[in-house]
C-alpha positions as CSV (number, residue, x, y, z in Angstrom):
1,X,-35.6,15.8,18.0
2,X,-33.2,13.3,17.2
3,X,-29.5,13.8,16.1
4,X,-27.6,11.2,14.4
5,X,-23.7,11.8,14.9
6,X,-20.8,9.6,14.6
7,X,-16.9,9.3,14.6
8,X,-15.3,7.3,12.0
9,X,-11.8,6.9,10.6
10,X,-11.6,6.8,6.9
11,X,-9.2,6.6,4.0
12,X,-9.1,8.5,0.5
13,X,-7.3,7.4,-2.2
14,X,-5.2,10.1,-4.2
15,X,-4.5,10.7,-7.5
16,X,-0.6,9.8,-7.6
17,X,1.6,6.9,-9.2
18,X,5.0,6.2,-9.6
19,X,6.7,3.0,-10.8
20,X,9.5,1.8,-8.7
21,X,12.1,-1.0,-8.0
22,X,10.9,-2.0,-4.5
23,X,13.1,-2.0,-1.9
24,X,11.4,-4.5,-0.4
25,X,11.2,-7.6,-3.0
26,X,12.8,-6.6,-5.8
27,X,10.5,-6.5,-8.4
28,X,8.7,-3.8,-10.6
29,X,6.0,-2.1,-8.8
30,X,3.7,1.2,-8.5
31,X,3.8,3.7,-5.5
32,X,0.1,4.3,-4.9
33,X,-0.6,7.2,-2.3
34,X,-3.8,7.6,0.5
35,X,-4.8,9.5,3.0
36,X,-6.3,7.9,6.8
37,X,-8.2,10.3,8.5
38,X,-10.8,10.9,11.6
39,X,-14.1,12.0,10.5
40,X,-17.3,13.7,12.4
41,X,-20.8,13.7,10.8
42,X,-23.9,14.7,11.6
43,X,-26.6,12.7,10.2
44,X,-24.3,11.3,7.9
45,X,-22.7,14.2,6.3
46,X,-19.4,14.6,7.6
47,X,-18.5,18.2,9.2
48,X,-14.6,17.9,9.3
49,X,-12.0,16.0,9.1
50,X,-8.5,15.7,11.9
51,X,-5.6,13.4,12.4
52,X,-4.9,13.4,8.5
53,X,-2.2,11.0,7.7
54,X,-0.1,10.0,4.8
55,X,0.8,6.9,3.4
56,X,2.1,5.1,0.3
57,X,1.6,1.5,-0.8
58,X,3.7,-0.4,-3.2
59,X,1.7,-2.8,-5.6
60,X,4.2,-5.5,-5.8
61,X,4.3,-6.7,-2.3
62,X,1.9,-4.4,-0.5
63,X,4.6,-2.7,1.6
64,X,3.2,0.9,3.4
65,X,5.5,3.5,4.2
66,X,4.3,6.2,6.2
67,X,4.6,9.6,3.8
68,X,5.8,13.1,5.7
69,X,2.8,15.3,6.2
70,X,4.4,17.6,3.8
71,X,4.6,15.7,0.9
72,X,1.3,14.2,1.8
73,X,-0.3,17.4,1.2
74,X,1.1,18.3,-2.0
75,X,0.2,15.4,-3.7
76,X,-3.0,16.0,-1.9
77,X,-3.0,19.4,-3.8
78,X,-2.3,17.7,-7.2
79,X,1.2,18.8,-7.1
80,X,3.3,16.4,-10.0
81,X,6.4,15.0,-6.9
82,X,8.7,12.7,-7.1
83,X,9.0,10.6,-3.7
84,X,12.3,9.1,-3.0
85,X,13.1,6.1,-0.2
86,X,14.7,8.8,2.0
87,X,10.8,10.0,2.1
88,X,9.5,7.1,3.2
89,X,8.9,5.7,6.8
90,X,8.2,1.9,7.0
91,X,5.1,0.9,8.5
92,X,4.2,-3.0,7.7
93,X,4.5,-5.7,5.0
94,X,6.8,-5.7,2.2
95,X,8.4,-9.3,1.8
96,X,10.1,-11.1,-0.9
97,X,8.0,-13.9,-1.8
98,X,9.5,-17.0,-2.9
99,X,7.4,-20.3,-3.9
100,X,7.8,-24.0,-3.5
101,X,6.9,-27.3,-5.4
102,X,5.7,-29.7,-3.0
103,X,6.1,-32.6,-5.4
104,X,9.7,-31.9,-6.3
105,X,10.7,-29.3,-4.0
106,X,11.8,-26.9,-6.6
107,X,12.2,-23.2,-5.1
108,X,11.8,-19.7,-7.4
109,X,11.4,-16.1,-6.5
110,X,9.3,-16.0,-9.9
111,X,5.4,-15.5,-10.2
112,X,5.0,-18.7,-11.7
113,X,1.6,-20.4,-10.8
114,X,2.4,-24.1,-11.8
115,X,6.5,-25.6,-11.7
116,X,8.5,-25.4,-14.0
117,X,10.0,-28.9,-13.4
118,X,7.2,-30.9,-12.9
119,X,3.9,-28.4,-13.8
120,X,2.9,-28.9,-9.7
121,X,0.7,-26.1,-8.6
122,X,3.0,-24.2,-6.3
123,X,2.8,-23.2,-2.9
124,X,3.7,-19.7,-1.1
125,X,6.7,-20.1,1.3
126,X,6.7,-16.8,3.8
């Protein structure tokens, strides 16, 4: 008899939004909220899950803040919250972008795709 097991990690996307200034770049943006957890199946169905963790991800920039295990789990609940910047725990990304014109070497923070100045196609500067 054969058994098929395995170990995964995995992530669920919950059913929360919130639109924010970022923090982080400035702009407009949309707190989306997920959950990354360890996973056991047996042939492929999976028999519990362990290590659940929270975290939110801002649209604009694609910053992710780590979310308290409590809050995590109301939303997980479907509980209508509000999450504030004291809630969150920084994790990675998040950076105001800025772009360049490599003809004229104009500089803007906007999201244009061509220059205003010259109508160059302009580059990302990080």
């Amino acid at each position: 008899m054969f058994f098929i097991m395995g170990m995964n990690s995995d992530e669920k996307k919950l059913d929360f939004s919130q639109m924010v200034i970022c923090s982080r770049c400035g702009k407009y943006g949309r707190y989306e909220v997920f959950m990354h957890y360890m996973v056991l199946s047996l042939f492929f169905i999976p028999l519990f899950k362990w290590n659940k963790r929270y975290f939110v991800r801002s649209k604009c920039c694609n910053v992710v803040y780590e979310l308290p295990k409590e809050l995590g789990q109301r939303i997980a609940r479907g509980e209508k919250i509000e999450i504030s910047e004291d809630d969150l725990i920084w994790v990675r990304g998040g950076y105001k972008a800025s772009r360049r014109c490599g003809r004229c070497g104009f500089t803007t923070d906007e999201e244009f795709e061509f220059c205003p100045k010259c109508g160059e196609k302009l580059e990302d500067v990080h």
